[in-house]
C-alpha positions in Angstrom: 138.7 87.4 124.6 136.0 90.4 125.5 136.3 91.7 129.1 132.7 93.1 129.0 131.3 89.5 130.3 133.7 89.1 133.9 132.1 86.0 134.6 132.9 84.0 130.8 136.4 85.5 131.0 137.0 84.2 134.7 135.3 81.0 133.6 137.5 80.9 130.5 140.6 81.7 132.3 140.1 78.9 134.8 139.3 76.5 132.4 142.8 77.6 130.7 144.5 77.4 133.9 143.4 73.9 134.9 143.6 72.4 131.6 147.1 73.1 132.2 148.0 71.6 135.2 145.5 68.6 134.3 148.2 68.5 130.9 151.3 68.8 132.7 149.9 65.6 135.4 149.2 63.6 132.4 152.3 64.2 130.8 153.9 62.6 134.4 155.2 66.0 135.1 153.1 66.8 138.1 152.9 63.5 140.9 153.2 64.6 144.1 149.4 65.9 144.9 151.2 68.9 146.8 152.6 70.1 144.0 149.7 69.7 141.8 147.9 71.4 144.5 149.7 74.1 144.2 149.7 74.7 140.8 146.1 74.4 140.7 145.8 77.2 143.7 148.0 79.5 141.9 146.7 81.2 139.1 150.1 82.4 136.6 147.9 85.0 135.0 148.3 87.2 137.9 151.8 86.8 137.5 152.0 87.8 133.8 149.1 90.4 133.6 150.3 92.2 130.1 149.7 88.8 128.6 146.9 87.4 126.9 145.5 83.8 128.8 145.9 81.8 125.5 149.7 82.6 126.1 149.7 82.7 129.5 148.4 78.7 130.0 150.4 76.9 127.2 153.1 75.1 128.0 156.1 77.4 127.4 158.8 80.3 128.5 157.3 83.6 128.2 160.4 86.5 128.4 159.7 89.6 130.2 162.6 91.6 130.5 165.4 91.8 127.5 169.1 93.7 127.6 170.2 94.6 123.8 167.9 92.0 122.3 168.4 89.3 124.3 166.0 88.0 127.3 167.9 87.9 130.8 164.3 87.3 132.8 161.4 85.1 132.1 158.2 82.9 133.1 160.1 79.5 132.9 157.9 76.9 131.2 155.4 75.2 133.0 156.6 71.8 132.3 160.2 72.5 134.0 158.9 74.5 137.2 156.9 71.0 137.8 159.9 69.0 136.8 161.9 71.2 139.8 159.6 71.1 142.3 158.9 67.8 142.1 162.9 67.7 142.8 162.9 69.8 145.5 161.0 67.6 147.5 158.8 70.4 149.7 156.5 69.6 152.6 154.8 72.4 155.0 157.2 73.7 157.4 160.8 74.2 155.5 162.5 77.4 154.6 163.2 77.7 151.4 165.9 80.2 149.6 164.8 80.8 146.0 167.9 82.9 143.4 166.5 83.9 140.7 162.8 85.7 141.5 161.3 86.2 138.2 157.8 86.8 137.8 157.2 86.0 141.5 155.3 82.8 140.1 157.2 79.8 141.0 157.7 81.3 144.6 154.3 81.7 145.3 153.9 78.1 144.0 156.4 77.1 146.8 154.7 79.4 149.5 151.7 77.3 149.1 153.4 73.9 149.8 155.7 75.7 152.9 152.1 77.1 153.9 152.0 79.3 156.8 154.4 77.6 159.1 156.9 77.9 156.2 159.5 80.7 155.0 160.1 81.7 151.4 162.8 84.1 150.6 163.4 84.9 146.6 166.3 86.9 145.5 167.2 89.2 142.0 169.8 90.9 140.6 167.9 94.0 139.2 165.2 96.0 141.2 162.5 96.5 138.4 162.3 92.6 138.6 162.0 92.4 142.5 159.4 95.5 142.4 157.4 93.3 140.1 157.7 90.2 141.6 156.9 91.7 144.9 153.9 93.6 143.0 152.2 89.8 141.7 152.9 88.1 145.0 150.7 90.5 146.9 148.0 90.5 144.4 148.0 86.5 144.1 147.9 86.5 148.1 151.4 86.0 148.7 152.6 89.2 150.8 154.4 86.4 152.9 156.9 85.9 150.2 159.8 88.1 150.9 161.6 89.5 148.4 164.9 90.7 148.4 167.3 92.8 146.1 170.8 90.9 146.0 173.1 89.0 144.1 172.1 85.3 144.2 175.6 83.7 143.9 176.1 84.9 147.9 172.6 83.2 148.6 170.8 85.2 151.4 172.4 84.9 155.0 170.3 86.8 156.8 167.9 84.1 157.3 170.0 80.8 156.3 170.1 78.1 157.0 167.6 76.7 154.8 166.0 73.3 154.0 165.9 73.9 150.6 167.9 76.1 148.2 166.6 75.8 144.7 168.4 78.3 141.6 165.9 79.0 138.5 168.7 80.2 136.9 171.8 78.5 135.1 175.1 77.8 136.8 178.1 76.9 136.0 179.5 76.1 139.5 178.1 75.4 142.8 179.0 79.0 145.0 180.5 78.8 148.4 177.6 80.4 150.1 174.5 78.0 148.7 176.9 75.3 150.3 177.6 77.0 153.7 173.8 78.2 153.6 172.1 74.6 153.5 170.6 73.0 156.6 172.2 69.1 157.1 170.0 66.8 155.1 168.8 70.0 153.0 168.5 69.7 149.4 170.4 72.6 146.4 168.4 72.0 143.4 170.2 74.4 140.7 170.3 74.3 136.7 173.8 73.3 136.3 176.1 73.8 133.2 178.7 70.5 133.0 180.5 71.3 129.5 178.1 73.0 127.5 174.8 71.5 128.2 172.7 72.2 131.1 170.5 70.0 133.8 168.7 70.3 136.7 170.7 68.5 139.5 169.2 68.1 143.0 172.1 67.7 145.7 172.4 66.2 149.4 174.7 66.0 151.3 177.3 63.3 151.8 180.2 62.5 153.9 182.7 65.3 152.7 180.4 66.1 149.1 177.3 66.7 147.8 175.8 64.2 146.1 172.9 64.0 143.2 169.8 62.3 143.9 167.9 63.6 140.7 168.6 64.5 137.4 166.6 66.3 134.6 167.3 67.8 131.6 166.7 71.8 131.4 167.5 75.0 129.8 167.9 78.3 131.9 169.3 81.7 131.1 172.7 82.1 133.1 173.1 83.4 136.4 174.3 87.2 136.3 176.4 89.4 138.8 180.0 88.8 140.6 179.3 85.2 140.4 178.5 84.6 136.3 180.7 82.7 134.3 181.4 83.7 131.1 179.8 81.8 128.5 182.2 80.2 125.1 179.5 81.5 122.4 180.9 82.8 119.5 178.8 84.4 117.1 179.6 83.3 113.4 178.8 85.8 110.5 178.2 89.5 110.1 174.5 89.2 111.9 173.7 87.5 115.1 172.3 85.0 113.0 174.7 81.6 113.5 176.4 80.9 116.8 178.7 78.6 118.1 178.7 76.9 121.9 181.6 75.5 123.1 182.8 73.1 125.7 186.1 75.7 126.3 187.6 78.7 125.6 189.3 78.4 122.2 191.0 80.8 119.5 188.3 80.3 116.8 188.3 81.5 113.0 184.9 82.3 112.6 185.3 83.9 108.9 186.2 80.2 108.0 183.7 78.1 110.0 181.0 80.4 108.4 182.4 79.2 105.2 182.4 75.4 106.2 178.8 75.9 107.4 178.0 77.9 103.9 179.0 75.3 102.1 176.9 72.2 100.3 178.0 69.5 103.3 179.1 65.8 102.8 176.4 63.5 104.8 176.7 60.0 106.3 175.0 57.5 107.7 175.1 56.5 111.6 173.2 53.3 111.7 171.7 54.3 115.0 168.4 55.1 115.5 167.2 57.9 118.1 163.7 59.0 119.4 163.8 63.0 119.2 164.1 63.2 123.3 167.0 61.3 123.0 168.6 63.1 120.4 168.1 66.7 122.7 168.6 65.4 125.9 171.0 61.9 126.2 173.2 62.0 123.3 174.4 65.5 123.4 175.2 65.1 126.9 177.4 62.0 126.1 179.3 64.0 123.4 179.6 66.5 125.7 181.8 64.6 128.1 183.9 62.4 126.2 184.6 64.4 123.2 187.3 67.3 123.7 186.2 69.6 120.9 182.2 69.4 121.4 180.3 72.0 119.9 176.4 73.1 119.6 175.8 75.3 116.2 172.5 77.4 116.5 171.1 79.3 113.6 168.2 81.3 113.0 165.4 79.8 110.7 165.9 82.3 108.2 169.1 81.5 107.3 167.5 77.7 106.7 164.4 79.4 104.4 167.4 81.2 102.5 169.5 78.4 102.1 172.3 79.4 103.2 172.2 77.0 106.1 171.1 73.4 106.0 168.3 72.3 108.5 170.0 70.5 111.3 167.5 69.0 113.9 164.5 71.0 114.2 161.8 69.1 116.8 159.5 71.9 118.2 157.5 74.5 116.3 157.7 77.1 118.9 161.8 77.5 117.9 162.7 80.0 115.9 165.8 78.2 115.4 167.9 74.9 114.1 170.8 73.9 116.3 172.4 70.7 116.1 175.8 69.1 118.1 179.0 68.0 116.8 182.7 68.5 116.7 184.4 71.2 115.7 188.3 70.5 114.6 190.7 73.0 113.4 190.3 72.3 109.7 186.5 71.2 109.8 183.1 71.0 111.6 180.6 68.0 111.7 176.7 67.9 113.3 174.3 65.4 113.5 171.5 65.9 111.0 167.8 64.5 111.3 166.1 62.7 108.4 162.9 64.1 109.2 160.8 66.5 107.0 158.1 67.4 109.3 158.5 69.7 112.9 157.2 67.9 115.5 155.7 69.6 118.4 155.9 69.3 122.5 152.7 67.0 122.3 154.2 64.6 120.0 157.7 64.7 121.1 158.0 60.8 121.3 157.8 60.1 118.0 158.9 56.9 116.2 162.2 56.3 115.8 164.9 57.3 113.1 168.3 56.8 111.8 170.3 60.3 113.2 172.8 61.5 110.5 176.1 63.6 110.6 176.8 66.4 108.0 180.2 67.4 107.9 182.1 70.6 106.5 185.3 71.6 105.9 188.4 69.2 104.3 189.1 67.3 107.7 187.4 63.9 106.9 188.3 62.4 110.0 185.4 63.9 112.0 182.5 62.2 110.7 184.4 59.4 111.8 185.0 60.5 115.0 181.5 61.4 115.4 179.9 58.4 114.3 181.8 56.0 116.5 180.8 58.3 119.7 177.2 58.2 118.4 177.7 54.3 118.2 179.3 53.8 121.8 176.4 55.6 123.5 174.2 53.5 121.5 176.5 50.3 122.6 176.0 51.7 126.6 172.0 51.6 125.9 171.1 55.3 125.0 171.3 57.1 128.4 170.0 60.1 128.7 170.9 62.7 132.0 168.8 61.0 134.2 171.6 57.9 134.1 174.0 60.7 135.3 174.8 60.5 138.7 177.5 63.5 139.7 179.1 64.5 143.2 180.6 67.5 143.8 184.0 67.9 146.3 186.0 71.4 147.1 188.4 72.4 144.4 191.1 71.6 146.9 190.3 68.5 148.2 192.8 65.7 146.4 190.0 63.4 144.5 190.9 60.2 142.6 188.6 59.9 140.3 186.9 56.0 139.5 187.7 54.0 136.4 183.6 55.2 135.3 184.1 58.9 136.2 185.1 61.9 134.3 185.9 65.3 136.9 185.1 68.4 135.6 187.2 71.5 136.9 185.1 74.4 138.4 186.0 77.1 140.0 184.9 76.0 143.7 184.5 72.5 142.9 185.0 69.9 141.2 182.6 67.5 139.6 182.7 63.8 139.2 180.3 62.6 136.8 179.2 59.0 136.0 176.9 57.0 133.8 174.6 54.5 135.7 174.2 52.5 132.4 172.6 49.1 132.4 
């Protein structure tokens, strides 16, 4: 797009820019008319000015700061900064504690629902990133926004308590300080990590715990500093190629499992039938918490056009990869496996329905077995999906008894109860 005409590129870039948010309302992202307000208000160009405006207004992550190949910062995707704020709940007025400052974008979008009477306070890890996001803030009219270098898992103090506390990076616990730091009746909204998957889990308070009150399905790069938790991905093969997630820490042979995963497969039927939002977002989380040896596989398109790995489940066009969700045994591996030939993309992700599969390798038959009857029992319970999750979090010391419904999941500073409200 030619710069020498200012008033077609400024007429193209607004176009661009509401053609957006006008996408992201029908797709019942955006409804509260503050946040759609906001997102109309605030251009993300401004916060992303070595992109182009064709990348800058679709629907998508855009990286902007990598460490040995792999992105630790980015512009999260449109679709989930909507998602989020439409789970914060903002009005004008609150103060709101932001970890994880980015671009500077999705602060500025929360600056313009606090307005004036409001405080927004956004924290990083790394200086270049706070420079920058400090840098976009005041061009987009946001100087209000401060910006502070810090490590996010102790939150902010100098100005808590806040209303709202809201992570846009992963977490695999809920810290001590975003607690202690929350105003009675605020709201922590925070990408959260159970075992292995990830959503976005807004919290109030109740009694002696927090409780959930919303519950999406997300993806965030995790939080860095004193307060990360490692991750269980193992990378299988001589190139970073093929990894493994899983739900624990376990001695793994990976020579082996790249051997199983080289090898031609056996494939069975499930006689369930899955819509591809449910096959990303309800069933893995099911596996996830009532199957001991869950695993995710990932692998690199290449290997697929090489044939050295089978395609898995592969739904959007913009992923360079295949991953897929399983079990993973000591003497054998099995995935689900998607019938479909074509790639669908994010416009079309509810798509017709179709029988999911399971591929398994390795000589331990029992698996596909295993993974089948879990496939059939969450389709028995009526296909939840994470918004049927409803999960309270107590101290790590406090003596819960779980219900007959719940499974608890150990942190390290708390200790979650998770539930299915099935019908």
């Amino acid at each position: 797009m030619a710069r020498n005409n200012g008033d077609e590129y400024e007429q193209e870039v607004e176009k661009r820019h509401q053609g957006l948010v006008d996408q992201l309302k029908g797709q019942g992202h955006i409804v509260d008319p503050l946040v759609e307000a906001a997102f109309r208000a605030v251009p993300r160009h401004l916060f992303l000015p070595d992109k182009a405006p064709a990348e800058v207004y679709r629907d998508e992550a855009i990286a902007t700061k990598f460490l040995k190949g792999t992105s630790i910062s980015a512009s999260s995707q449109p679709a989930i900064m909507a998602i989020m704020l439409e789970q914060l709940q903002l009005k004008p007025g609150l103060r709101v504690l932001e970890i994880g400052a980015g671009t500077g974008y999705n602060a500025a979008l929360i600056a313009h629902i606090v307005g004036q009477t409001g405080r927004v306070i956004t924290v990083d890890i790394d200086e270049d990133i706070v420079h920058n996001a400090r840098t976009h803030l005041i061009t987009a009219g946001f100087a209000r926004v401060q910006v502070i270098c810090a490590d996010g898992g102790a939150g902010y103090v100098n100005a808590a308590p806040y209303d709202r506390i809201i992570l846009t990076v992963g977490a695999s616990d809920i810290t001590p300080a975003w607690h202690e730091q929350l105003k009675p009746g605020g709201r922590l909204l925070l990408p959260l990590t159970l075992r292995e998957p990830q959503v976005s889990v807004a919290f109030e308070q109740v009694d002696d715990h927090l409780a959930s009150v919303s519950v999406r399905a997300c993806g965030f790069m995790m939080l860095r500093g004193a307060f990360a938790e490692p991750a269980f991905r193992v990378q299988v093969g001589a190139e970073p190629l093929l990894f493994l997630w899983l739900r624990e820490h376990r001695f793994l042979d990976t020579d082996t499992v790249h051997q199983w995963l080289t090898s031609p497969g056996r494939d069975r039927a499930s006689g369930v039938n899955v819509v591809p939002r449910e096959l990303f977002f309800g069933l893995p989380m099911w596996l996830a918490l009532h199957e001991a040896d869950y695993c995710q596989v990932l692998v690199d398109m290449s290997l697929v056009e090489q044939g050295i790995i089978p395609l898995f489940l592969q739904v959007f066009t913009a992923s360079k990869f295949t991953s897929s969700f399983g079990i993973l045994g000591d003497n054998g591996i099995c995935l689900l496996t998607s019938p479909m030939a074509q790639f669908l993309n994010q416009e079309h992700a509810v798509a017709a329905p179709f029988e999911v599969g399971v591929k398994s390798f390795g000589p331990d038959e029992s698996l596909a077995a295993r993974l089948i009857a879990l496939v059939s029992t969450w389709n028995a319970a009526g296909h939840p999906t994470e918004e049927h999750l409803h999960i309270k979090a107590y101290p790590r010391d406090v003596a819960y008894i779980p219900a007959a419904n719940e499974t608890v999941i150990q942190k390290h500073w708390t200790q979650l109860a998770v539930s299915w409200e099935l019908r």
